[in-house]
C-alpha positions as CSV (number, residue, x, y, z in Angstrom):
1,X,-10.9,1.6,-29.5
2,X,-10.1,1.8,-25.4
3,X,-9.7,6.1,-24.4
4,X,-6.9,6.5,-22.9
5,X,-6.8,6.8,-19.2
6,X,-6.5,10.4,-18.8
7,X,-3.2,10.9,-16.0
8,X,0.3,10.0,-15.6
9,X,0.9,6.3,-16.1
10,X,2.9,6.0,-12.7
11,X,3.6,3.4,-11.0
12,X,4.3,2.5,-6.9
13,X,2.6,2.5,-3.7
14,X,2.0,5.4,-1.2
15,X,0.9,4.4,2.3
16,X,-1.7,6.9,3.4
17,X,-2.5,8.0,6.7
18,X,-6.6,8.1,5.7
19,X,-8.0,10.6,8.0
20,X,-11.1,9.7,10.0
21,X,-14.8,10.5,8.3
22,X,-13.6,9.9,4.9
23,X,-14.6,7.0,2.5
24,X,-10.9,4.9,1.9
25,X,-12.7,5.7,-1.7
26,X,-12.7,9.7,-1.0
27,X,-9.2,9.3,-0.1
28,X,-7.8,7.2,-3.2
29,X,-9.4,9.5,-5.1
30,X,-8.4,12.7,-3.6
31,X,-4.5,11.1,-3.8
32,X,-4.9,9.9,-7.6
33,X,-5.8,13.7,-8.4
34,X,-2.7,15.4,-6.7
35,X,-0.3,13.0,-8.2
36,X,-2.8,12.9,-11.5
37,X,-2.2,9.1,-11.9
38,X,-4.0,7.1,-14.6
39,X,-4.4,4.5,-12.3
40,X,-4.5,3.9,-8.7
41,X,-6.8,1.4,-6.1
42,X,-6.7,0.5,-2.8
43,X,-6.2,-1.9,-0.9
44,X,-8.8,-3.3,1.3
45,X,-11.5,-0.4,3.2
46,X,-11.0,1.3,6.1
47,X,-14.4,2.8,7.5
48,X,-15.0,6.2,6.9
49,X,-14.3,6.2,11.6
50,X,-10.9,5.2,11.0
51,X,-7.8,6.5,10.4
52,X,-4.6,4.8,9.4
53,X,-2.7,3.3,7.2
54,X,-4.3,2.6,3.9
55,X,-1.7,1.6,1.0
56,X,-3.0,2.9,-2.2
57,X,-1.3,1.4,-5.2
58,X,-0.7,2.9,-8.6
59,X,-0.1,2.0,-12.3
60,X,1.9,-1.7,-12.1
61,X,1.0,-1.8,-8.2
62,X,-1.9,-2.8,-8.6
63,X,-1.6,-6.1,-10.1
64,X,0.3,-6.8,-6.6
65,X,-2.4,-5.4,-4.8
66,X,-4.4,-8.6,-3.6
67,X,-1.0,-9.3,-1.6
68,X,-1.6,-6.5,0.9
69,X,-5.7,-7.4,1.0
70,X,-5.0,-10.7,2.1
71,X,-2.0,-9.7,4.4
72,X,-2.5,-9.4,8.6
73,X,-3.2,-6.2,9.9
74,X,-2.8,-4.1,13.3
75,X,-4.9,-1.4,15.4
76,X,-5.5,0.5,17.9
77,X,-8.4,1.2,19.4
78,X,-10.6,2.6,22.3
79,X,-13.3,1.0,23.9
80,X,-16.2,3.1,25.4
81,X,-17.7,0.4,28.2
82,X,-20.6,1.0,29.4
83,X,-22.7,2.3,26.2
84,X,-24.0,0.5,22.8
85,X,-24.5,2.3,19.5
86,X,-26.7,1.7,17.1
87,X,-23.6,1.1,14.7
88,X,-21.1,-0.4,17.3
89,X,-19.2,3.2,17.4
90,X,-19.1,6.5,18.2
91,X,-20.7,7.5,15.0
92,X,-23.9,6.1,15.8
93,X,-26.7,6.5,18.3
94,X,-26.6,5.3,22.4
95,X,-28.7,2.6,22.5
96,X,-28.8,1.4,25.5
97,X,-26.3,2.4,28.8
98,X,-25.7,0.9,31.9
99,X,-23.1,1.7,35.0
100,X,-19.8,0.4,34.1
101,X,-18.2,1.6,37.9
102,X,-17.5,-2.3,39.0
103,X,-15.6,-3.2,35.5
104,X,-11.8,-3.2,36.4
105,X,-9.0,-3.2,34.2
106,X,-7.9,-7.0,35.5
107,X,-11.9,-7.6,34.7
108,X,-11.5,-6.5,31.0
109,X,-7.8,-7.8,30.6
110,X,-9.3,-11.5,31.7
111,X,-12.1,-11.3,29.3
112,X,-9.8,-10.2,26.3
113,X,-8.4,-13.7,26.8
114,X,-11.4,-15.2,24.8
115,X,-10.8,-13.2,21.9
116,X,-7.3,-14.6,21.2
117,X,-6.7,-17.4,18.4
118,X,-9.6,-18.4,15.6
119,X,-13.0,-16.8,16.3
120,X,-16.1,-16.3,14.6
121,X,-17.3,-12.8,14.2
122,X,-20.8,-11.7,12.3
123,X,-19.7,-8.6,10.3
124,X,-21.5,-5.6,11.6
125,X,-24.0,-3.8,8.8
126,X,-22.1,-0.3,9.8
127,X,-18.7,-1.9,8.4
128,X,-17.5,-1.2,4.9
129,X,-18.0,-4.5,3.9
130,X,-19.5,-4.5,0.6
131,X,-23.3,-5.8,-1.0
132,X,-24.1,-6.1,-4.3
133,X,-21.0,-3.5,-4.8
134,X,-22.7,-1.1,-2.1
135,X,-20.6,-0.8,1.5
136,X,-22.8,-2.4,4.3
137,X,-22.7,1.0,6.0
138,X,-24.3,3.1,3.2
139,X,-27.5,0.0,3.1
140,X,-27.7,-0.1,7.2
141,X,-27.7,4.1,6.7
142,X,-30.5,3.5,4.3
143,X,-32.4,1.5,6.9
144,X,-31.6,-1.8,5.1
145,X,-30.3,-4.9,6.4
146,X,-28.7,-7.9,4.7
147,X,-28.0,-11.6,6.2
148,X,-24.1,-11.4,6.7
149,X,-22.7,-14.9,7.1
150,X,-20.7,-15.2,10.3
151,X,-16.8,-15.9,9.5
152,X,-13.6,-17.3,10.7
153,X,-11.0,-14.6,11.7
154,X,-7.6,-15.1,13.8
155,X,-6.7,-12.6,16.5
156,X,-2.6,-12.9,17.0
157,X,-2.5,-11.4,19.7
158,X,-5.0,-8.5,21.6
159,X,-3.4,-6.3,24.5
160,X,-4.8,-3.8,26.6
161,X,-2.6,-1.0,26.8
162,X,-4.7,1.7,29.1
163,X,-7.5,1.5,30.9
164,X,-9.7,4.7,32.3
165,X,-12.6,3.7,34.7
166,X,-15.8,5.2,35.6
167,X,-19.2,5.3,34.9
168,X,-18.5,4.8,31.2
169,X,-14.7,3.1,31.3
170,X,-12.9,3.6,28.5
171,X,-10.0,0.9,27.2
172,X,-7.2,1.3,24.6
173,X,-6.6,-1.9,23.4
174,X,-4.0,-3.2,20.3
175,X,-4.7,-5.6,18.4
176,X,-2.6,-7.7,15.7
177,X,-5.1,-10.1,13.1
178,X,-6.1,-12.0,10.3
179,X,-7.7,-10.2,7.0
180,X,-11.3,-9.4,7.7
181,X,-11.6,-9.1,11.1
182,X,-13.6,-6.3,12.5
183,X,-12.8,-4.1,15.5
184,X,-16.2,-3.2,16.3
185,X,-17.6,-6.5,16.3
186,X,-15.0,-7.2,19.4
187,X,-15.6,-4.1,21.1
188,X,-19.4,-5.3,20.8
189,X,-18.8,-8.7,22.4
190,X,-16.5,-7.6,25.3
191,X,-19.3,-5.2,26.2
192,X,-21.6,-8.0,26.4
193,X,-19.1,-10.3,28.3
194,X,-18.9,-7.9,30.6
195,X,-22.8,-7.1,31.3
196,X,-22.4,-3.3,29.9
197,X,-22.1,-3.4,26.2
198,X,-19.5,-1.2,24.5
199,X,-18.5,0.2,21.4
200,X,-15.6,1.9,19.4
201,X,-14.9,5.4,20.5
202,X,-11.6,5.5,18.0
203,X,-10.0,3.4,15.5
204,X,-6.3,3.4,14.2
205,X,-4.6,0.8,11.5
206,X,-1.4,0.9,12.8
207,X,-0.1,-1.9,9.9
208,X,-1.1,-3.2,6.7
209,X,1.2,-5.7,6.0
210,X,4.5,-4.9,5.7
211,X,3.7,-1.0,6.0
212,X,3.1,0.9,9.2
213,X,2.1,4.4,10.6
214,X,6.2,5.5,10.4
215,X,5.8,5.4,6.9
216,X,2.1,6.9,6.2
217,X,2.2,10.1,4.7
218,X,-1.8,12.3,5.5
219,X,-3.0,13.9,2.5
220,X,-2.6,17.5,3.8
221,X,1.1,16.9,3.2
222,X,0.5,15.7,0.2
223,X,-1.1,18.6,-0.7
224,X,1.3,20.9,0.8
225,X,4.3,19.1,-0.8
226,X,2.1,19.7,-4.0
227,X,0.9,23.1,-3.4
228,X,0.9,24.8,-7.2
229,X,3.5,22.7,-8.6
230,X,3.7,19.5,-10.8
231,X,2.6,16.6,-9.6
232,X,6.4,15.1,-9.5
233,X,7.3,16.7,-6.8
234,X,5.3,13.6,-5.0
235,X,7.1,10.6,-6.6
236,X,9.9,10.8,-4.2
237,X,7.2,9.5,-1.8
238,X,6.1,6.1,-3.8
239,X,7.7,3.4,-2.5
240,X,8.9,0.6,-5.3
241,X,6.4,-1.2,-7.4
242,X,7.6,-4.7,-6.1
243,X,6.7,-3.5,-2.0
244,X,3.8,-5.0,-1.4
245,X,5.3,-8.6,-2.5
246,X,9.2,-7.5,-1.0
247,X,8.6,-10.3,1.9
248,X,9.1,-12.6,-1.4
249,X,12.5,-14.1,-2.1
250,X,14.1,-12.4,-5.5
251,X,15.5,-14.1,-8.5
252,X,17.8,-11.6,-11.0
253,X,17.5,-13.3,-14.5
254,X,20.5,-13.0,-16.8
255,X,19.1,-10.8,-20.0
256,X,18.6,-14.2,-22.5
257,X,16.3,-15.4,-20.0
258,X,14.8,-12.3,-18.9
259,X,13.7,-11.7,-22.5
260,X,11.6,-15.1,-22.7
261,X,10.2,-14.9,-18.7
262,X,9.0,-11.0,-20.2
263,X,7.3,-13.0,-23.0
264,X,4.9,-15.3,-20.6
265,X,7.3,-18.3,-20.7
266,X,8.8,-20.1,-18.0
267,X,12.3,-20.2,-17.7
268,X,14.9,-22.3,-16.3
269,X,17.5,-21.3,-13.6
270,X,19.1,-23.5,-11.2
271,X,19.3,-20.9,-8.7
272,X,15.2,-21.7,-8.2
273,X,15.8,-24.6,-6.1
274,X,17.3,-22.6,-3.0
275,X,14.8,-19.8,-3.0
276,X,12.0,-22.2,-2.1
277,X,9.7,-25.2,-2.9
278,X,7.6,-26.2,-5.8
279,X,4.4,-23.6,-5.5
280,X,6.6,-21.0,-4.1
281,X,6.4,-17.1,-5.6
282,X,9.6,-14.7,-6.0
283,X,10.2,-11.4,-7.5
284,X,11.8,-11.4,-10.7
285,X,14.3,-9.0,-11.9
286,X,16.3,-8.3,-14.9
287,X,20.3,-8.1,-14.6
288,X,19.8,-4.9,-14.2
289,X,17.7,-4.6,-11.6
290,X,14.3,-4.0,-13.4
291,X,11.0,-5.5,-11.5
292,X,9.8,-8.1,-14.3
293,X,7.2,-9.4,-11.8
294,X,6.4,-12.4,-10.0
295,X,6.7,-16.2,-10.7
296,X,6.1,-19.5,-9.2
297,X,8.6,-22.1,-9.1
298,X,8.8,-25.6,-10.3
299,X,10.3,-28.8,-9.0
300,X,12.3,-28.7,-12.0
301,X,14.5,-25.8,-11.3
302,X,12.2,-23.3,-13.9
303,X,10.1,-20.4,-12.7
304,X,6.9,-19.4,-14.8
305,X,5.4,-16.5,-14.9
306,X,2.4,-15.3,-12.4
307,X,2.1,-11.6,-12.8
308,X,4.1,-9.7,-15.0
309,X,4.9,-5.5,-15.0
310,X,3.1,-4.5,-18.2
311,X,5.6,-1.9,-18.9
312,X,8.5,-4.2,-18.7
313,X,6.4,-7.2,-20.5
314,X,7.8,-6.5,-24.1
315,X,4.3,-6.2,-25.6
């Protein structure tokens, strides 16, 4: 017989502000335990450098949770020009240094150019990545090295919003991109467009998805909000279970058909054929406004199930 999960079988999304030189594992974890959740995973590794916004997602959430892994992100960054690390930021070792006193900000700005649109990056072994269920960073800390296979990443759009020169020059750049792209491995090729190398002095998710820094909440005020209380006092802060799908169009099911959709069964509605096109997903609700869950629709007007809310699933 399964134990129990030991916790509060809650359910929504908090969007964390990780704070820098923690594991985005060290920081679910530290979350789940002041709201004492049965259940809770993030989604998608921030290294333990960064800061930023990290949804974590709890109880239902995380059946939604691949939404926000595959979604776009944005940063912030700085540059250190002039100086390579031995793990492509400021955590690691100066490798090598040379003068950056020529490099001018209309220098870098032109060379940022190339990293617009589909590139390919290598993933560096100091990235959280994962091996054989082991982050890349805790092998290359180890001394071990693994073959990464180089991989297609889009860059929306990469701006430089400051730029500090001297001997080592220093860049604040923003970038918007594809899933999977890393920070470092740019800073490490403008460096070596420019002659100088360079690595990541800071690093800053400003957006995952739909979510963004005005809505991240740090752990120290989560633990102040908490203090010796309950851990309700911290539900106001979860944001619906449906958020990380909320881009999707919704469909409220009259209670009939809501009953059978609960049940794993398609169901018809003509509404289906003006919230999208055969393949499409929506967010399905009760008449009542109850999250059932998600479903794909049909050329024939029904909508079947995809992922259903456990707690609303009738089982």
């Amino acid at each position: 017989m399964a134990r129990k999960p030991k916790g509060r079988p809650i359910s929504g999304v908090l969007v964390l502000n990780k704070p820098g030189g923690m594991s985005s594992n060290a920081a679910l974890q530290k979350a789940k335990r002041l709201y004492y959740a049965a259940k809770a995973g993030h989604t998608g590794s921030l290294d333990p450098l960064a800061t930023g916004v990290l949804p974590l997602c709890f109880g239902d959430s995380t059946k939604f949770s691949q939404f926000l892994l595959d979604a776009d992100k944005g940063y912030a960054s700085t540059f250190r020009i002039g100086e390579r690390t031995d793990t492509s930021d400021s955590d690691g070792e100066v490798i090598e240094a040379k003068s950056a006193a020529h490099i001018t900000e209309a220098l870098v700005a032109e060379q940022l150019k190339a990293f617009k649109g589909e590139i390919s990056q290598v993933p560096s072994m100091f990235s959280a990545l994962k091996k054989d269920g082991q982050p890349l960073y805790k092998l290359a800390r180890q001394g071990i090295e693994v073959e990464r296979k180089a991989r297609q990443v889009t860059v929306y759009s990469i701006a430089l919003l400051a730029f500090r020169p001297g001997e080592v020059a220093e860049a604040d750049i923003a970038v918007h991109c594809s899933k999977g792209t890393y920070i470092r491995s740019i800073a490490e090729d403008l460096g070596a467009a420019l002659g100088v190398g360079a690595h990541v002095a800071r690093l800053h998710r400003t957006q995952a998805g739909p979510f963004t820094d005005a809505q991240a909440v740090s752990l120290e005020t989560l633990a102040d909000m908490r203090g010796e209380g309950e851990p309700e006092v911290l539900d106001s802060l979860l944001l619906p279970v449906d958020a990380p799908v909320a881009q999707l169009p919704s469909l409220a099911l009259p209670e009939a058909t809501a009953y059978y959709f609960r049940q794993g069964n398609p169901v018809m509605d003509a509404r289906a054929f003006a919230l999208g096109d055969e393949g499409d997903m929506v967010r399905v609700f009760d008449q009542t406004g109850v999250f059932l869950g998600i479903g794909t629709l049909a050329d024939d007007g029904r909508v079947a199930p995809k992922r259903l809310v456990a707690s609303n699933s009738g089982s």
